[in-house]
Residue, then its C-alpha position, 0 to 999 in steps of 0.5 A: x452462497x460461496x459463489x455469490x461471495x466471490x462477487x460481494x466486492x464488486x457488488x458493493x462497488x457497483x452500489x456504492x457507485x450507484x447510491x453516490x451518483x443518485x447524491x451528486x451529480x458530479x460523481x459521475x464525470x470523467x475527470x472526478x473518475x481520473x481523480x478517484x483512480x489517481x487517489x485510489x493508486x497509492x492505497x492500491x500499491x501498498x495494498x497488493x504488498x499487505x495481501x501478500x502479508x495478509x495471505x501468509x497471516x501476517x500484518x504490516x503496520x510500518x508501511x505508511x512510515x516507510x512511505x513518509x521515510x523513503x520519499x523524505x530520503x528520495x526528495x533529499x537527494x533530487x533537492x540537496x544530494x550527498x555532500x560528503x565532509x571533510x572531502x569537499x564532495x558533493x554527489x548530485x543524483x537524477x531524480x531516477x537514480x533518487x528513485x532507485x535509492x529510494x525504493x530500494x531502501x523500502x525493500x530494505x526496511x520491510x526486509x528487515x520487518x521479515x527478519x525480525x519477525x523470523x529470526x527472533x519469533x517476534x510477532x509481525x503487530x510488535x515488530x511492524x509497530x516498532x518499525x512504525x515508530x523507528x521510520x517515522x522517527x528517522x523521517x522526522x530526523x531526516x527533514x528537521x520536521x520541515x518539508x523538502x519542497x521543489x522537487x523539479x518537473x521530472x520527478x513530478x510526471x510520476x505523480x502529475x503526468x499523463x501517458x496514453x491518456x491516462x495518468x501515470x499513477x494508474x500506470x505504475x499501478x496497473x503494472x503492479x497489479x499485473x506482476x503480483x497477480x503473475x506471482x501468486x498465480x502463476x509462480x511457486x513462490x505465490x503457491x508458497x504464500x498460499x500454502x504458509x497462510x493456510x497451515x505453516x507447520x504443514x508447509x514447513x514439513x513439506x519442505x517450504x523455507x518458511x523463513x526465506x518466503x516471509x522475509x520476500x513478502x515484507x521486502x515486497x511490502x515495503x518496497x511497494x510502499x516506497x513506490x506510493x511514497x513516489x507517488x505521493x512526493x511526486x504528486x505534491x512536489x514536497x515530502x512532508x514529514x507527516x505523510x503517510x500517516x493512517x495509510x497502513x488501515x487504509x490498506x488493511x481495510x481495502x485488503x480485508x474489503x477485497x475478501x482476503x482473510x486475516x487468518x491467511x490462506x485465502x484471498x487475491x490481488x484482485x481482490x484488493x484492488x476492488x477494496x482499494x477503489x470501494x475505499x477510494x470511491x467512499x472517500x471521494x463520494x463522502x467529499x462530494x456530499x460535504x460530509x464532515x471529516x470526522x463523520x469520513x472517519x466514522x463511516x470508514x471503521x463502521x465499513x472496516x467492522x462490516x467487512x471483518x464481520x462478513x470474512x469471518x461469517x463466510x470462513x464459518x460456512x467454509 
């Protein structure tokens, strides 16, 4: 039986895929598949940064507003710069340089999430929820609620280009996906993770900086959110000010999906990529039938609820 549940992901998967291409005979179509894997690489980005929150048993609710916050901030300075008062100075930025400001102050905000929730024992739901408010709170002060549109055709290869025949989005994934699954595997960090999820007070008396690895893991959360938020502004050469939003279930759904578990301890990358795209290929299937959207919705938390359900029946035979 443990075995079988090491493949219960990739099982619903290849049934899902089944069951949807029996419906609509568009689903199995290479330009839907290219379509289902540009979707789905957004939620897999900041998905691998929740299994690493997730696996030390923590939670991030903020990512969909760092996501918003940090695209706002990288379209502003593609679209306007900094013009600095009172010098008559204007700093114009490449969209790289844009890029690099805007992901960099994603690890910044998740940093800081880490710090909170270390520092002053707040727990990660209270902390992450407060980040929530404050990100998308700035992002709205950031825009004046306005969308920040024409962002230039550099900055939209990330989101629009293809590469090798395949679209940049899986790229930057794939590239993801490969390094986080190096850390926790192959590195004393990842072993760290491990070991923090499944018995913190064990892992402190060991000698580990619980500290020092909590506040590394939320940097990496909310810097991987800032890379979907590229995506996203990229792919709709616009930041919206209302980007983001629900996100951070999508993520916890394709984590908790993917066999991670909310207690921490136990779970994988892998495991939330498979989660990311059973989510993705839910959503897209549901849109090829004409389901309504609030049905999506419907549909979505009853497969939320079965997966919880079916983590906590497998932690019980464990």
């Amino acid at each position: 039986m443990p075995s079988m549940a090491k493949f219960q992901s990739l099982i619903a998967l290849l049934i899902l895929c089944l069951v949807l291409s029996l419906l609509s005979d568009r689903f199995l179509t290479l330009a839907n598949g290219w379509n289902v894997m540009r979707q789905v690489s957004v939620n897999i980005c900041i998905s691998v940064g929740m299994t690493l929150v997730i696996l030390t048993a923590g939670i991030d609710l903020s990512v969909g507003s760092i996501l918003a916050l940090c695209g706002a901030v990288t379209a502003s300075l593609i679209k306007n710069g900094i013009a600095v008062e009172g010098m008559n100075l204007h700093i114009g930025f490449e969209p790289l340089g844009a890029v690099i400001i805007g992901v960099g102050l994603g690890f910044g905000l998740g940093w800081f999430n880490g710090w909170t929730i270390t520092r002053f024992k707040v727990p990660p739901f209270v902390a992450t929820l407060a980040m929530l408010t404050i990100a998308r709170g700035l992002t709205m002060l950031w825009t004046g609620g306005f969308p920040i549109n024409g962002l230039g055709a550099d900055f939209a290869f990330l989101g629009t280009g293809w590469f090798l025949g395949i679209p940049m989005p899986v790229w930057i994934t794939a590239v993801i996906v490969a390094l986080a699954t190096l850390l926790t595997k192959k590195t004393k960090f990842g072993r760290y993770v491990y070991a923090i999820g499944g018995n913190e007070r064990a892992a402190r008396l060991s000698g580990i900086n619980i500290s020092r690895v909590k506040m590394t893991v939320y940097a990496i959360a909310g810097g991987l959110a800032a890379v979907g938020g590229m995506i996203v502004t990229s792919r709709l050469d616009s930041a919206q000010p209302n980007a983001g939003i629900s996100y951070e279930l999508d993520a916890i759904a394709a984590v908790v999906i993917g066999g991670t578990s909310l207690s921490g301890g136990k779970g994988t990358i892998m495991g939330a990529v498979l989660g990311g795209i059973i989510i993705g290929v839910l959503n897209n299937g549901l849109v090829l039938l004409n389901v309504s959207p609030f049905w999506q919705q419907v549909v979505k938390g009853a497969v939320i609820l079965l997966a919880v359900v079916i983590d906590k029946a497998n932690s019980k035979e464990d």
